[in-house]
PyMOL Python script that loads the backbone (N, CA, C, O; Angstrom):
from pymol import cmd

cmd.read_pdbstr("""\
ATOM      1  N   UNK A   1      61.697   2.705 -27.079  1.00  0.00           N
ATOM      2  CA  UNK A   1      63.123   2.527 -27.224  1.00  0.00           C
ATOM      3  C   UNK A   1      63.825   3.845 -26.882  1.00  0.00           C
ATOM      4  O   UNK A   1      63.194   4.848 -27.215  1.00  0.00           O
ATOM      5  N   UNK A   2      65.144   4.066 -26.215  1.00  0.00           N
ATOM      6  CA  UNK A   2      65.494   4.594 -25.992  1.00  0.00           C
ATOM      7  C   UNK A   2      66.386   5.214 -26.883  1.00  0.00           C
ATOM      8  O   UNK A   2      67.340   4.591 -27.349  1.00  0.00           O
ATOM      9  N   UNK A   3      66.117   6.589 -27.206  1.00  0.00           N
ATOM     10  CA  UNK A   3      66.882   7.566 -28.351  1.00  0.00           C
ATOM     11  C   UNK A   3      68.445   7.952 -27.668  1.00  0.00           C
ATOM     12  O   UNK A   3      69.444   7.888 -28.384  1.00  0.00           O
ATOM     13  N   UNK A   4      68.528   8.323 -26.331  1.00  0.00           N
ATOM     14  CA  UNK A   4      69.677   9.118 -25.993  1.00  0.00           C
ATOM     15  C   UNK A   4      70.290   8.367 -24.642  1.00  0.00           C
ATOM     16  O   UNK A   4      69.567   7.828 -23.804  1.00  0.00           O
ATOM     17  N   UNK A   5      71.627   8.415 -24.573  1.00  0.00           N
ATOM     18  CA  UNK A   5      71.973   7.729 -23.025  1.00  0.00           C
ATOM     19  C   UNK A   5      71.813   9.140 -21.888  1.00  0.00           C
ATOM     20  O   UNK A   5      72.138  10.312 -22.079  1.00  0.00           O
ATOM     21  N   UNK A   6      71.207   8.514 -20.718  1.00  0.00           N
ATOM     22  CA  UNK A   6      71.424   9.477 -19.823  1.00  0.00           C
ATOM     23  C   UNK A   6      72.260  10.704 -19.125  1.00  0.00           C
ATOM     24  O   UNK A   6      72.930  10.233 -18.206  1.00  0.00           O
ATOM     25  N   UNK A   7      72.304  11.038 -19.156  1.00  0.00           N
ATOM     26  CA  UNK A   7      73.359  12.342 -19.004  1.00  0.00           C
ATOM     27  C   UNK A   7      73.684  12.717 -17.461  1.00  0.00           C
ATOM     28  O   UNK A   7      72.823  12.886 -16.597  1.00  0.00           O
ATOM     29  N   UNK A   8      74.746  12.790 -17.318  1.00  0.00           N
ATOM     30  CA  UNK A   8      75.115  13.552 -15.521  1.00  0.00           C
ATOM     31  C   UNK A   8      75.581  14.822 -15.617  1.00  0.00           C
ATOM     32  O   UNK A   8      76.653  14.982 -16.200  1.00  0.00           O
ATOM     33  N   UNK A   9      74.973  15.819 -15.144  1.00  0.00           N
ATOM     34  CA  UNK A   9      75.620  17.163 -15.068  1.00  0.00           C
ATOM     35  C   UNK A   9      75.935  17.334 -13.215  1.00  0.00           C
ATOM     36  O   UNK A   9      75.305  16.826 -12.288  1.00  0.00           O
ATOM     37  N   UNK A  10      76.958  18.104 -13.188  1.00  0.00           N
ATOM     38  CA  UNK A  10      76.952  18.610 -11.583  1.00  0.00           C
ATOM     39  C   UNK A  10      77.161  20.301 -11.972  1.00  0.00           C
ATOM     40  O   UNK A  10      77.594  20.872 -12.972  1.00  0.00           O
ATOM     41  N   UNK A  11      76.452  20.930 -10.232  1.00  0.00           N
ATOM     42  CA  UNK A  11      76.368  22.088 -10.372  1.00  0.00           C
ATOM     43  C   UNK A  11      77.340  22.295  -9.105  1.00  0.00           C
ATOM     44  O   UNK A  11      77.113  21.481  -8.209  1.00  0.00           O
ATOM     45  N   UNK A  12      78.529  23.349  -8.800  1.00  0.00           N
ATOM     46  CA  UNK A  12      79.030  23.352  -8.007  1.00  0.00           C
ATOM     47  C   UNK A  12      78.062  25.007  -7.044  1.00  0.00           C
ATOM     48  O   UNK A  12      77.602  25.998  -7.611  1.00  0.00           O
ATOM     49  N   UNK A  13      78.062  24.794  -5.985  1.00  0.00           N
ATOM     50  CA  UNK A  13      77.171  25.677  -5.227  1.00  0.00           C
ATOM     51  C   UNK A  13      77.912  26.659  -4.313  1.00  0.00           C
ATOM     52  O   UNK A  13      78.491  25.852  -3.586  1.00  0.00           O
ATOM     53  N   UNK A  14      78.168  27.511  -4.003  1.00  0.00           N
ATOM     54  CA  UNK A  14      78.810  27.740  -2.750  1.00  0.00           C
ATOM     55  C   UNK A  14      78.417  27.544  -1.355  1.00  0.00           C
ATOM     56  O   UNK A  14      77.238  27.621  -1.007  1.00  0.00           O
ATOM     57  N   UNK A  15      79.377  27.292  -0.548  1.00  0.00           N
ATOM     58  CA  UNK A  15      79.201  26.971   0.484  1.00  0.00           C
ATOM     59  C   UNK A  15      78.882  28.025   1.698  1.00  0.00           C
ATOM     60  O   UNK A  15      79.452  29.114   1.748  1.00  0.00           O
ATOM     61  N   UNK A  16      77.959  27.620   2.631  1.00  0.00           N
ATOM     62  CA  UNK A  16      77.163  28.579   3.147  1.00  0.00           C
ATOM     63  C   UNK A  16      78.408  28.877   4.728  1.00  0.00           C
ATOM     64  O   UNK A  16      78.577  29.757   5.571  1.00  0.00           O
ATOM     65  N   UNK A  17      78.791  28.022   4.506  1.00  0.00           N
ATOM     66  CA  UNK A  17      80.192  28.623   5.958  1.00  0.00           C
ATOM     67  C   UNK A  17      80.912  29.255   5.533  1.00  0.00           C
ATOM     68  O   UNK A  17      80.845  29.320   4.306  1.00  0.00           O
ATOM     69  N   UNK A  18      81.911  30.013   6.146  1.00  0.00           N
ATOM     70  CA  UNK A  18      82.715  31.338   5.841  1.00  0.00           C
ATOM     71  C   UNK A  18      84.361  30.508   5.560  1.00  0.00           C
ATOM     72  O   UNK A  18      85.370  30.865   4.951  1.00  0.00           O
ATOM     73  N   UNK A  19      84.027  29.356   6.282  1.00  0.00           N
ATOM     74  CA  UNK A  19      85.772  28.558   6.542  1.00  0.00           C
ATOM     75  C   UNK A  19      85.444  27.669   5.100  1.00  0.00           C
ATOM     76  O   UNK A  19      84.464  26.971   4.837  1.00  0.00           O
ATOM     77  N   UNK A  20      86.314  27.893   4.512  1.00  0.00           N
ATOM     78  CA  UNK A  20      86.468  26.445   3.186  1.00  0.00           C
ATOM     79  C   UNK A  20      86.747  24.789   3.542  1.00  0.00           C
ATOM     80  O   UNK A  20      87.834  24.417   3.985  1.00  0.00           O
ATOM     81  N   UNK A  21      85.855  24.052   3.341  1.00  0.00           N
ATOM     82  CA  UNK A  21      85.752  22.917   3.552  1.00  0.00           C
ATOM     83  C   UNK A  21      86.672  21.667   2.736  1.00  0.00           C
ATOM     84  O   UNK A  21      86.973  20.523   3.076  1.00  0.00           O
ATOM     85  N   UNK A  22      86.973  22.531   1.418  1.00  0.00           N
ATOM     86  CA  UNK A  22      87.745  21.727   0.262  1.00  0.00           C
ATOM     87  C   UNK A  22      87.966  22.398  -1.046  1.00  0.00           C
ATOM     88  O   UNK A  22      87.209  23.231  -1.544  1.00  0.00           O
ATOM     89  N   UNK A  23      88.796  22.066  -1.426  1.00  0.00           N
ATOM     90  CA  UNK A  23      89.344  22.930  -3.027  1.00  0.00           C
ATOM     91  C   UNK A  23      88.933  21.643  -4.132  1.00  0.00           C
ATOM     92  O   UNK A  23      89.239  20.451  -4.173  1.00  0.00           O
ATOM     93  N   UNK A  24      88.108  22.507  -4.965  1.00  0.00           N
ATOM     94  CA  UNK A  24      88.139  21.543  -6.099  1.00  0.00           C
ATOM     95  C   UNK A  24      88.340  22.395  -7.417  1.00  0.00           C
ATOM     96  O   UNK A  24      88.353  23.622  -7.516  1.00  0.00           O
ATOM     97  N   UNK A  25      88.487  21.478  -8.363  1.00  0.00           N
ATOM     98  CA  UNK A  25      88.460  21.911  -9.691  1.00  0.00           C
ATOM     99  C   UNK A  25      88.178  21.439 -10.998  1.00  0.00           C
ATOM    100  O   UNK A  25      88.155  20.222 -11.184  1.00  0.00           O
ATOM    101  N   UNK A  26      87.924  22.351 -12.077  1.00  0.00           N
ATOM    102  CA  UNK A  26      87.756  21.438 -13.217  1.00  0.00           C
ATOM    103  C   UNK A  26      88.215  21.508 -14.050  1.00  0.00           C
ATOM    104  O   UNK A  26      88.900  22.468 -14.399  1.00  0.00           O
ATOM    105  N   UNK A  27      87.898  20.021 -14.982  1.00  0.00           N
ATOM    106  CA  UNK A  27      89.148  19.763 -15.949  1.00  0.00           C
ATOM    107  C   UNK A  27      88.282  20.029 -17.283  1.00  0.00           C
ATOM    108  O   UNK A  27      87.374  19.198 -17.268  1.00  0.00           O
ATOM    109  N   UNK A  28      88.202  20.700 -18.227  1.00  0.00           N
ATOM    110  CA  UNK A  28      86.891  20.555 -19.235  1.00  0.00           C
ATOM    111  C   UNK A  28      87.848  20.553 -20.435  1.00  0.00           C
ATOM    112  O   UNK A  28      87.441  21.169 -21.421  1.00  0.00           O
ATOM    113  N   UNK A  29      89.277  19.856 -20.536  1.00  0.00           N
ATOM    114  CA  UNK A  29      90.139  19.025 -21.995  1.00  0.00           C
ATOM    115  C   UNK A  29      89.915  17.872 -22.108  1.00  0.00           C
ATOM    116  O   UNK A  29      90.253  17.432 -23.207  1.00  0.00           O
ATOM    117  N   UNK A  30      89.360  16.967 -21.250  1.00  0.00           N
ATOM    118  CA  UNK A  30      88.946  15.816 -22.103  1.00  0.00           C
ATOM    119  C   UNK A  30      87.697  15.951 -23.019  1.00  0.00           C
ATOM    120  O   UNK A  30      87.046  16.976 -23.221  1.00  0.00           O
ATOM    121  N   UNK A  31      87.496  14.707 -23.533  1.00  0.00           N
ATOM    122  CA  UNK A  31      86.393  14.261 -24.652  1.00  0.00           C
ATOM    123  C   UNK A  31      85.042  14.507 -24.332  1.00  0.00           C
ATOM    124  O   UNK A  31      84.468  13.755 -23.544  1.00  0.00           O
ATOM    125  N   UNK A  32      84.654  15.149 -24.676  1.00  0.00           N
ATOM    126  CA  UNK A  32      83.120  15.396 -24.020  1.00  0.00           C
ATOM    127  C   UNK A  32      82.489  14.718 -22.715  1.00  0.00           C
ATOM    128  O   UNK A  32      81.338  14.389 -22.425  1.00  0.00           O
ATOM    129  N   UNK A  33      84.022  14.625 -21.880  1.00  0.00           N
ATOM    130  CA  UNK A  33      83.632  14.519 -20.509  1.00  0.00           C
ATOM    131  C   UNK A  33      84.519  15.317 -19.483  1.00  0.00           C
ATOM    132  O   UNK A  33      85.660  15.018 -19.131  1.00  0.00           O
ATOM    133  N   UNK A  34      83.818  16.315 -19.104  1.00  0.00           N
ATOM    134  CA  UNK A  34      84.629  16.590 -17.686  1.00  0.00           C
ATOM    135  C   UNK A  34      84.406  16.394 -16.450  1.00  0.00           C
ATOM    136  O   UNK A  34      83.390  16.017 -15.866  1.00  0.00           O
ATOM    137  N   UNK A  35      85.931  16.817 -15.906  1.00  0.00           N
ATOM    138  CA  UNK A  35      86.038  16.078 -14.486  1.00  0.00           C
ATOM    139  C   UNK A  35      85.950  16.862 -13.441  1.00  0.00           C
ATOM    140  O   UNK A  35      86.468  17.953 -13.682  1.00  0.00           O
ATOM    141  N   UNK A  36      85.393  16.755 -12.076  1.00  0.00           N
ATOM    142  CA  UNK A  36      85.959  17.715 -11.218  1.00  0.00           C
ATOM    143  C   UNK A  36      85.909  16.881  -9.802  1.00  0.00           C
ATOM    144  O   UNK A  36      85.153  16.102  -9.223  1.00  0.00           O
ATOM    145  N   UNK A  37      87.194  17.531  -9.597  1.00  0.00           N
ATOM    146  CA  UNK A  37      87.850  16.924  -8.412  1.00  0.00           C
ATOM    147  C   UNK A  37      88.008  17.718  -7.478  1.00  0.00           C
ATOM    148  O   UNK A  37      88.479  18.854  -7.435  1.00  0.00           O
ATOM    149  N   UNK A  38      87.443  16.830  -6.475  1.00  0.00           N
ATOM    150  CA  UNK A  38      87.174  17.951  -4.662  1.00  0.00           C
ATOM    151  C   UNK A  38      88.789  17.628  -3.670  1.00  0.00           C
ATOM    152  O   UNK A  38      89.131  16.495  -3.332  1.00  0.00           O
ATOM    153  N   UNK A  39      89.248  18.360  -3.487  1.00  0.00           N
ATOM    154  CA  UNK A  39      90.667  18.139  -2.650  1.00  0.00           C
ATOM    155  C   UNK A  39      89.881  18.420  -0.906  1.00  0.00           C
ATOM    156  O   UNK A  39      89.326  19.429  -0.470  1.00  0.00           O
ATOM    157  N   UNK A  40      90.132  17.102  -0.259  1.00  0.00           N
ATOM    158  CA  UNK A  40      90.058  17.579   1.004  1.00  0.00           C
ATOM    159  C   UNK A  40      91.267  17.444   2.073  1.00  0.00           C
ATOM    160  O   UNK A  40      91.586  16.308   2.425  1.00  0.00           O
ATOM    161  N   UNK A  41      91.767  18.264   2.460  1.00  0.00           N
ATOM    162  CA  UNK A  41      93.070  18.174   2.974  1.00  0.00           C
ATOM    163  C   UNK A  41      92.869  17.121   4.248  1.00  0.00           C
ATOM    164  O   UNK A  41      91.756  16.912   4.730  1.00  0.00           O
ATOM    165  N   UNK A  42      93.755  16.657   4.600  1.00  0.00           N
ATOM    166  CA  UNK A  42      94.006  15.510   5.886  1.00  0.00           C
ATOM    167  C   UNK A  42      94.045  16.514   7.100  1.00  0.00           C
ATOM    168  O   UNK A  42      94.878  17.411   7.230  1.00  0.00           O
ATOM    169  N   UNK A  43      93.197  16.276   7.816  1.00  0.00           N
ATOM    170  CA  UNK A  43      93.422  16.912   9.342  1.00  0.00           C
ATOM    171  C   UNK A  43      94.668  16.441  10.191  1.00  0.00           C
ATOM    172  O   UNK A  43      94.520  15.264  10.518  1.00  0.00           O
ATOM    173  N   UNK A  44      95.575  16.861  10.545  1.00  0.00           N
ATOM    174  CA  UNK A  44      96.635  16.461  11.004  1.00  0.00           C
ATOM    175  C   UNK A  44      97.174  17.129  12.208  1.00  0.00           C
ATOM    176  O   UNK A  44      98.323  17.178  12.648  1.00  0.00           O
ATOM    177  N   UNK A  45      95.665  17.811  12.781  1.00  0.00           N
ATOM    178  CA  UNK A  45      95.920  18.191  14.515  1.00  0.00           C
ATOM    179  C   UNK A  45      96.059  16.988  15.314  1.00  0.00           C
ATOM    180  O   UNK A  45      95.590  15.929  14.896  1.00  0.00           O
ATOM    181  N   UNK A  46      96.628  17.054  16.365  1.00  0.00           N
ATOM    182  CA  UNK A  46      96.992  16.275  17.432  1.00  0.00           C
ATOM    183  C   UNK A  46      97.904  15.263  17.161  1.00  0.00           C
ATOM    184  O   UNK A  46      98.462  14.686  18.094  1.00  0.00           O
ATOM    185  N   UNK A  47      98.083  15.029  16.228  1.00  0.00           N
ATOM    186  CA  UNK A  47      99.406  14.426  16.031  1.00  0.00           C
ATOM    187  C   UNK A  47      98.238  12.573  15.207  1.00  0.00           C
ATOM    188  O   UNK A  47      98.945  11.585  15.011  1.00  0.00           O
ATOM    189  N   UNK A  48      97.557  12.510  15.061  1.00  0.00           N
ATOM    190  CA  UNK A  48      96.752  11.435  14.872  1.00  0.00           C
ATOM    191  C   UNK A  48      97.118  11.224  13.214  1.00  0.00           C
ATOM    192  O   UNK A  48      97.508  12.097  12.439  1.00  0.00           O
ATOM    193  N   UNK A  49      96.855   9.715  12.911  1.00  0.00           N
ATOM    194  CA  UNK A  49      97.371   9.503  11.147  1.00  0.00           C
ATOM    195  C   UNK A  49      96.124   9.548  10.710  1.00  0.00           C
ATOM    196  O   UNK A  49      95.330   9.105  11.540  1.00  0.00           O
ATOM    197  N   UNK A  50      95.697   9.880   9.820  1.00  0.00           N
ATOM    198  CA  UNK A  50      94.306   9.932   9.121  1.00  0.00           C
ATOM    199  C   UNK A  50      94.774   9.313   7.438  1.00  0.00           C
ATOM    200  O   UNK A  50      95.486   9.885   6.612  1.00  0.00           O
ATOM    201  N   UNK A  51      94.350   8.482   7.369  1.00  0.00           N
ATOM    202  CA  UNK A  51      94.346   7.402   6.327  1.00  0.00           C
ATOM    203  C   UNK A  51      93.186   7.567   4.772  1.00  0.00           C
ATOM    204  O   UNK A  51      93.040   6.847   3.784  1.00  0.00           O
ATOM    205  N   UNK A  52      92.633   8.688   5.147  1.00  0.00           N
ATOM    206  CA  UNK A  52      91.103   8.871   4.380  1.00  0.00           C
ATOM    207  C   UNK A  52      91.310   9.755   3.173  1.00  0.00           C
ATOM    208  O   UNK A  52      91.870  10.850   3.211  1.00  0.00           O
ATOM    209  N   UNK A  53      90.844   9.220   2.178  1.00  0.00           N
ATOM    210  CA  UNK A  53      91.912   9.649   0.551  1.00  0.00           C
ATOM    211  C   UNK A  53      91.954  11.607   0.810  1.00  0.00           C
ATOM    212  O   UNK A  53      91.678  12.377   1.730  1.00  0.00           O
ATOM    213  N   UNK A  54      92.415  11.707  -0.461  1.00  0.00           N
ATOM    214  CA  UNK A  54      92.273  13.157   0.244  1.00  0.00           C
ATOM    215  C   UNK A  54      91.998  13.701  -1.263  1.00  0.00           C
ATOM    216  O   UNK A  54      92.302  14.867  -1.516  1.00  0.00           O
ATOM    217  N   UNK A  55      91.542  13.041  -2.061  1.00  0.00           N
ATOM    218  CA  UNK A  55      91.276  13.730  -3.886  1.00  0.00           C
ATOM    219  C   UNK A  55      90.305  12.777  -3.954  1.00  0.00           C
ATOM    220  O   UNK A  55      90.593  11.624  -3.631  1.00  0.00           O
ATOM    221  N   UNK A  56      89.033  13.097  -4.374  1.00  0.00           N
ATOM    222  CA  UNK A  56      87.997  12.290  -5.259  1.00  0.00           C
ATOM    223  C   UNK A  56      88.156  13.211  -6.576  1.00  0.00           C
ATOM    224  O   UNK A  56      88.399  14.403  -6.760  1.00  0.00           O
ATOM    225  N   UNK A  57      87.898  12.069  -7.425  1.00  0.00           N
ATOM    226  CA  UNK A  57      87.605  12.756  -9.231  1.00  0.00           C
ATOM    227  C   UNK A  57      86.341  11.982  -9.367  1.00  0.00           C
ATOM    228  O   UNK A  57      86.081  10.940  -8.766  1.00  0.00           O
ATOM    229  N   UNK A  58      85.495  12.674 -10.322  1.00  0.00           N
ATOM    230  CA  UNK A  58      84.546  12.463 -11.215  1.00  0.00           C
ATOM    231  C   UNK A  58      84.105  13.028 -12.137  1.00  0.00           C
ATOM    232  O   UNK A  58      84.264  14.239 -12.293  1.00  0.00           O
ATOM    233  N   UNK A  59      83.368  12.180 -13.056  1.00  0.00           N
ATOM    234  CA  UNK A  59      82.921  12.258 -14.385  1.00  0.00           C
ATOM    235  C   UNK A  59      81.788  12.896 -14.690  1.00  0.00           C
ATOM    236  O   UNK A  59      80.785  12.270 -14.348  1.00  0.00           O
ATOM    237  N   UNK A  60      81.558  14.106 -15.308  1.00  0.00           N
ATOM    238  CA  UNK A  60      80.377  14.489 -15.984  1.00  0.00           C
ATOM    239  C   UNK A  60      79.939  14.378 -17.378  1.00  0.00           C
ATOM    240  O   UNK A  60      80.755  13.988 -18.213  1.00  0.00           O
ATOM    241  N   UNK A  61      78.864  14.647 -17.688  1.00  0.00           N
ATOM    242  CA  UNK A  61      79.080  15.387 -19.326  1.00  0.00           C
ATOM    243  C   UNK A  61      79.290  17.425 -19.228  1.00  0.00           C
ATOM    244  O   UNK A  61      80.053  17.949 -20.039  1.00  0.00           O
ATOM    245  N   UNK A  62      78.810  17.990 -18.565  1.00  0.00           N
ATOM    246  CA  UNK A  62      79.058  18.917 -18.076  1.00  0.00           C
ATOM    247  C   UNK A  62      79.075  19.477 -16.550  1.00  0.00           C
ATOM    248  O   UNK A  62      78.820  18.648 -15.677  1.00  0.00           O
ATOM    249  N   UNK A  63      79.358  20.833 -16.147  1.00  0.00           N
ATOM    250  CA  UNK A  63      79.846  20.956 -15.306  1.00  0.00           C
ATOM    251  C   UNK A  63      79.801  22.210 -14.693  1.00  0.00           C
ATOM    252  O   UNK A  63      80.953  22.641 -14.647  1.00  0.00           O
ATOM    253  N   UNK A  64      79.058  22.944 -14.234  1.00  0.00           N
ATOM    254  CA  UNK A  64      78.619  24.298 -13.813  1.00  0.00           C
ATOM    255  C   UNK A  64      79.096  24.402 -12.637  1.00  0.00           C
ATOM    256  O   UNK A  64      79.001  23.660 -11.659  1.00  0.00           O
ATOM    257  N   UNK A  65      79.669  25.475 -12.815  1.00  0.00           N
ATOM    258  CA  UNK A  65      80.381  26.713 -11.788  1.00  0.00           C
ATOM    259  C   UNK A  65      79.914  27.100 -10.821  1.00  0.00           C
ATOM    260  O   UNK A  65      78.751  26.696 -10.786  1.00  0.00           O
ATOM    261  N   UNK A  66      80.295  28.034  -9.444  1.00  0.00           N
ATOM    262  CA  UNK A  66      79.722  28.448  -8.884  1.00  0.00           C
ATOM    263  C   UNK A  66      78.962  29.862  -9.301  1.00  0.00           C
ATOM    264  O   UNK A  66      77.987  30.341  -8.722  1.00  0.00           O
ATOM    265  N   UNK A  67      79.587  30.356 -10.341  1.00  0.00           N
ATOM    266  CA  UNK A  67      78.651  31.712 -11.048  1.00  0.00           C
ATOM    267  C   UNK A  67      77.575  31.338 -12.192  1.00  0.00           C
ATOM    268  O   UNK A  67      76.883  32.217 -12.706  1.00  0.00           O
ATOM    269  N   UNK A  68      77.473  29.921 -12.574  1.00  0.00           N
ATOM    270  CA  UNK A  68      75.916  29.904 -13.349  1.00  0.00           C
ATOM    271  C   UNK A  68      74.814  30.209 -13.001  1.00  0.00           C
ATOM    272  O   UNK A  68      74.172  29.835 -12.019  1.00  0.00           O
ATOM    273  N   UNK A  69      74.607  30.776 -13.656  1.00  0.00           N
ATOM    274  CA  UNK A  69      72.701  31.148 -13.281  1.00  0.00           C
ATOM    275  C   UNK A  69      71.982  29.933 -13.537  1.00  0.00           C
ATOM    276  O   UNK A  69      72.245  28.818 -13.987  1.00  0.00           O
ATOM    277  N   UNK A  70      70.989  30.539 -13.092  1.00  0.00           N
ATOM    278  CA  UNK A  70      69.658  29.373 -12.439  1.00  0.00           C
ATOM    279  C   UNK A  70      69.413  29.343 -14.318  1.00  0.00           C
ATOM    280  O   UNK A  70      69.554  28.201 -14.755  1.00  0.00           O
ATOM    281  N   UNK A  71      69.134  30.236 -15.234  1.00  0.00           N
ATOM    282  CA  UNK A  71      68.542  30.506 -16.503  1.00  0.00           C
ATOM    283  C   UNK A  71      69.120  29.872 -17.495  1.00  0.00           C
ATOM    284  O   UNK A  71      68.520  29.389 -18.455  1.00  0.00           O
ATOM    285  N   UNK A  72      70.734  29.837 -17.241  1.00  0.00           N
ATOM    286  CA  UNK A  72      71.386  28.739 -18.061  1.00  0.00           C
ATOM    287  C   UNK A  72      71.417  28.084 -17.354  1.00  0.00           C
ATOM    288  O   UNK A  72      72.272  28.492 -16.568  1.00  0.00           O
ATOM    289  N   UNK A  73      70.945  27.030 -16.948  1.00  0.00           N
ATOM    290  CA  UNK A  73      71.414  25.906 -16.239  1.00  0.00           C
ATOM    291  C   UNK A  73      69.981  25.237 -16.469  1.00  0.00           C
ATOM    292  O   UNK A  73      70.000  24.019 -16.651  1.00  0.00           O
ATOM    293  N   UNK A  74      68.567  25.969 -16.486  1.00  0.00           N
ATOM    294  CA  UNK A  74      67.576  25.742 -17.086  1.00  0.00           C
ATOM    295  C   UNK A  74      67.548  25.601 -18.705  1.00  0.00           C
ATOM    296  O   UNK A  74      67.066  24.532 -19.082  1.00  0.00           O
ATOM    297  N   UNK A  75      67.903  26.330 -19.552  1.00  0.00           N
ATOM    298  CA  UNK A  75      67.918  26.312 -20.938  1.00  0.00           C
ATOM    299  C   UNK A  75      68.832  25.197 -21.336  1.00  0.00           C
ATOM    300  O   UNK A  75      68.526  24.635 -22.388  1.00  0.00           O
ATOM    301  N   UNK A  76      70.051  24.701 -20.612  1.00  0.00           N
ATOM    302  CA  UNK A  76      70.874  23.605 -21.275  1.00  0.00           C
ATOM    303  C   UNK A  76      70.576  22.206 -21.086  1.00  0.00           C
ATOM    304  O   UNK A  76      70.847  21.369 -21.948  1.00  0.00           O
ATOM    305  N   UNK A  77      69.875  21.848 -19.683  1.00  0.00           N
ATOM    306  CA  UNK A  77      69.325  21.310 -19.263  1.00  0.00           C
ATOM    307  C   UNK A  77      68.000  20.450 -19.338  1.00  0.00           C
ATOM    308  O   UNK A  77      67.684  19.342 -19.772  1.00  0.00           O
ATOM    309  N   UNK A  78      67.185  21.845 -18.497  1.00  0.00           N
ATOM    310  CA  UNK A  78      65.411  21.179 -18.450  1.00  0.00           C
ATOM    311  C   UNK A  78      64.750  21.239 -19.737  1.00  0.00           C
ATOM    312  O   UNK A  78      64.011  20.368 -20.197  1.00  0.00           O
ATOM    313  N   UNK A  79      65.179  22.690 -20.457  1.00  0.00           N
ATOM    314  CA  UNK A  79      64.472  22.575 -21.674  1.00  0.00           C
ATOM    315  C   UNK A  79      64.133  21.919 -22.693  1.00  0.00           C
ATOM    316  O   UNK A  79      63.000  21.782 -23.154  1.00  0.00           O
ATOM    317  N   UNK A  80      65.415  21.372 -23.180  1.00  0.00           N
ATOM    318  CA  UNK A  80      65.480  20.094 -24.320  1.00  0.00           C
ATOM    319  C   UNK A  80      64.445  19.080 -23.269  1.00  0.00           C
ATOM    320  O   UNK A  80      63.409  18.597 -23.727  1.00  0.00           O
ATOM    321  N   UNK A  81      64.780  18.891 -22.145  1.00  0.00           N
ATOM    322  CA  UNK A  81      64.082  17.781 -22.110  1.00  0.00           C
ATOM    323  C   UNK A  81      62.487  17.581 -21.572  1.00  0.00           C
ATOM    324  O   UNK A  81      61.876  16.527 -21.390  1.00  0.00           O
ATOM    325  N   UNK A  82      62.056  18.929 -21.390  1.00  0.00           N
ATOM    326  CA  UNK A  82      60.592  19.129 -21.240  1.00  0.00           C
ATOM    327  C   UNK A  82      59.837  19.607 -22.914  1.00  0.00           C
ATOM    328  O   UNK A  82      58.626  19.560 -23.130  1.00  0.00           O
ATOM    329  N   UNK A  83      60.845  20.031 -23.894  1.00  0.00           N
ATOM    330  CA  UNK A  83      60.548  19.599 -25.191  1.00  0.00           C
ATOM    331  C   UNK A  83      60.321  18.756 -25.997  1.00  0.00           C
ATOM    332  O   UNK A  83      60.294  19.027 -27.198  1.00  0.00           O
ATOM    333  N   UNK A  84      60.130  17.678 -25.582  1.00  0.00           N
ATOM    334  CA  UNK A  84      60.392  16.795 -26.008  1.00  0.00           C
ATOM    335  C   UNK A  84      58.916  16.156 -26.144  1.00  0.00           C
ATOM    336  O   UNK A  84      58.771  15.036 -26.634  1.00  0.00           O
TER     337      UNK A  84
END
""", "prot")
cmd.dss("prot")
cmd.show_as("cartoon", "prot")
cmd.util.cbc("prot")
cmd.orient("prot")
């Protein structure tokens, strides 16, 4: 039987190109869920309509930065659950 519901964490990474691809951010005032939302701006060279959303949001239980270490991100994580 199952003791705990599954959990989603995201880790945000930096990006290995020099040009920024999208702005996101996070929201960590709601209820033991935060959100983070990637902004991708509409390309609007050549004069063409681009119709393609331009904000996704989603849901975590937590939510790591681009400055977490590998060590916390192991201890909050893998540990509890290779303790087990």
């Amino acid at each position: 039987m199952v003791k705990q519901t599954i959990q989603i964490f995201a880790r945000v990474k930096p990006t290995v190109r020099k040009q920024q691809q999208g702005i996101y951010s996070i929201d960590e005032d709601e209820k033991l869920t935060h959100s983070l939302e990637i902004v991708l701006p509409r390309d609007l060279a050549d004069g063409f309509v681009n119709n393609k959303r331009e904000s996704y949001k989603f849901k975590f239980q937590r939510i790591f930065d681009q400055e977490a270490k590998q060590e916390i991100i192991f201890e909050i994580i893998a540990k509890p659950v290779a303790e087990r």
